[in-house]
C-alpha angles and dihedrals in degrees: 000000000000115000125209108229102224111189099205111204107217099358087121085059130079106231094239091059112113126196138179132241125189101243078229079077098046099040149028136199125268113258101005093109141123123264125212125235130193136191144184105216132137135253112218127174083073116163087229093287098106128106140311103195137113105237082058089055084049102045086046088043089052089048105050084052090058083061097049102262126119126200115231114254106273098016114123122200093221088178117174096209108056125095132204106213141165112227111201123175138158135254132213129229118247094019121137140229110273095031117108131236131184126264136198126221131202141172116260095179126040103290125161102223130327098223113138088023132141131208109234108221103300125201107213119201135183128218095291084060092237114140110251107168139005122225130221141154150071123304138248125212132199092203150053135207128194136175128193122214083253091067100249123140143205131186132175122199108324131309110189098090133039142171136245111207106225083359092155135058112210114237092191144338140240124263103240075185086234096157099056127085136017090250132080123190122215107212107200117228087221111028112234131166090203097040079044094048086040098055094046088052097049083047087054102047084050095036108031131256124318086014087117133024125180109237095193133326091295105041132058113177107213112205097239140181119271086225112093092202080056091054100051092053085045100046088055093058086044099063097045091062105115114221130167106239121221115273109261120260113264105272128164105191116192126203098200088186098058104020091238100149112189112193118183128229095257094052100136123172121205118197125309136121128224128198104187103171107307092337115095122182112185123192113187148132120269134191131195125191114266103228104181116215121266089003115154084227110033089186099064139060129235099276090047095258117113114234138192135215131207112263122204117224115019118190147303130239117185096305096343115119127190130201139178117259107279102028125197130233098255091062088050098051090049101050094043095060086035087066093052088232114187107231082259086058102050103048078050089058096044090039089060093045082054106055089033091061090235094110112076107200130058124277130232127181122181 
């Protein structure tokens, strides 16, 4: 029978269990970032597996012009190795003009496969349309692709894009804006008014008082030095700072396609009962009578009442599974492999809890 895997965050902790984490692992700093670059330029060198289109023909036909030669009227290039591509790369921030940087290649036209292929000179730009590298180089590529005179084929991983290591030379680099200011501001990875509160507290206790102060639940503006050269030095003793983030918010994400199922640590059901086929989960309250030990009467209480206390885990009947009100992630995870439930069922399951209220996290199905 077909098991869900059900990866369980934080099921291997106690609840109680408390880590650290750098803050240089839970921010960054605002504008230090990478920008993206793009570029239209042509592969040559092609084993007759490049393009047949006509805005190929045109980009080969304007080059060539660039060189002095001029195609006659009517004459079209219709060269087979030749290849249109769009050539995209990133750029780091604070890098400067002569260093080189990576840069990823891919068909724009109908190409076979781009393998022995070299990048003619590329101007790369970003959004403000200004020229920031220039790329340049023979291609790899991740893939192959054969044919026999029989017609048979063979292709291995893709071969329409490749890549060219330090493929492009920097002309020049983005202002971060690092140097102005007597202000930085920590973005968070994950936004959360406790982990935001929590890192500006751990700044201020290093620091002094009113150093940090948390914007929002993403945000947390750090007093700094004006000097650039200040801020490095105090940046690095920043992001060594240890803090213990927030616990995360209770999620269950579901992957239908491939029946991963992620439930977080602070996953709790109230009560609540699903019938999804043959298949029956049931989450309610139980009580059991409290029969005190070497009472004259060990049906009442001391006072001569009888009472009654909530029990966890009732009972099971066929594929039926009770739980205590409440109930904790352990018991989930257990009674969800016990019935044997295929990855539709249990979406289906988690789906109704859900829309029942019953389920007390956010659902996300993907």
């Amino acid at each position: 029978m077909t098991r869900i895997l059900i990866i369980a965050l934080g099921f291997l902790l106690l609840a109680t269990s408390v880590y650290a984490e750098r803050i240089k692992d839970l921010a960054q700093v605002q504008g230090v970032r990478s920008n993206q670059l793009i570029g239209y330029g042509l592969v040559v060198g092609l084993n007759g597996s490049g393009d047949k289109n006509p805005f190929t023909d045109q980009s080969l036909t304007s080059m060539l012009t660039k060189f002095g030669i001029n195609m006659p009227p009517g004459v079209k290039p219709n060269s087979k190795n030749i290849a249109a591509v769009a050539v995209h790369a990133n750029l780091p921030p604070f890098i400067k003009p002569g260093q080189a940087i990576d840069v990823s290649v891919s068909s724009l036209g109908n190409a076979k496969s781009l393998a022995g292929g070299s990048l003619l000179l590329t101007p790369l730009k970003g959004l403000d349309g200004n020229v920031y590298a220039m790329a340049q180089g023979n291609l790899i590529v991740g893939g192959l692709d054969g044919s026999g005179k029989d017609g048979s084929k063979i292709t291995v991983n893709y071969t329409g894009g490749g890549h060219i290591p330090s493929g492009a030379i920097v002309e020049q680099g983005v202002d971060a804006g690092f140097d102005v200011g007597n202000t930085l501001t920590l973005n968070l990875r994950q936004g959360d008014f406790t982990t935001a509160k929590r890192v500006a507290d751990a700044i201020n206790n290093k620091f002094g008082e009113d150093t940090a102060r948390a914007l929002d639940s993403q945000s947390v503006e750090v007093i700094a030095p004006r000097m650039a050269h200040q801020k490095v030095a105090y940046l690095s003793e920043i992001e060594n700072i240890e803090i213990n983030p927030a616990e995360s918010a209770a999620k269950v994400i579901v992957n239908s396609r491939t029946g991963t199922v992620v439930i977080g640590q602070n996953v709790r059901i109230s009560a609540a009962a699903v019938t999804h086929g043959n298949l029956s989960v049931s989450v309610a309250d139980s009580e059991q009578p409290d029969q005190p030990n070497g009472a004259a009467n060990p049906f009442a209480a001391a006072n001569g009442a009888g009472a009654e206390t909530p029990a966890a885990g009732a009972g099971k009947t066929g594929r039926m599974f009770k739980f205590e009100s409440g109930v904790s992630l352990d018991a989930l995870v257990k009674a969800v492999n016990k019935i044997g439930a295929s990855p539709s069922d249990l979406v289906a399951i988690l789906e109704a809890l859900k829309d029942a209220g019953a389920l007390k996290a956010e659902l996300l199905v993907i």
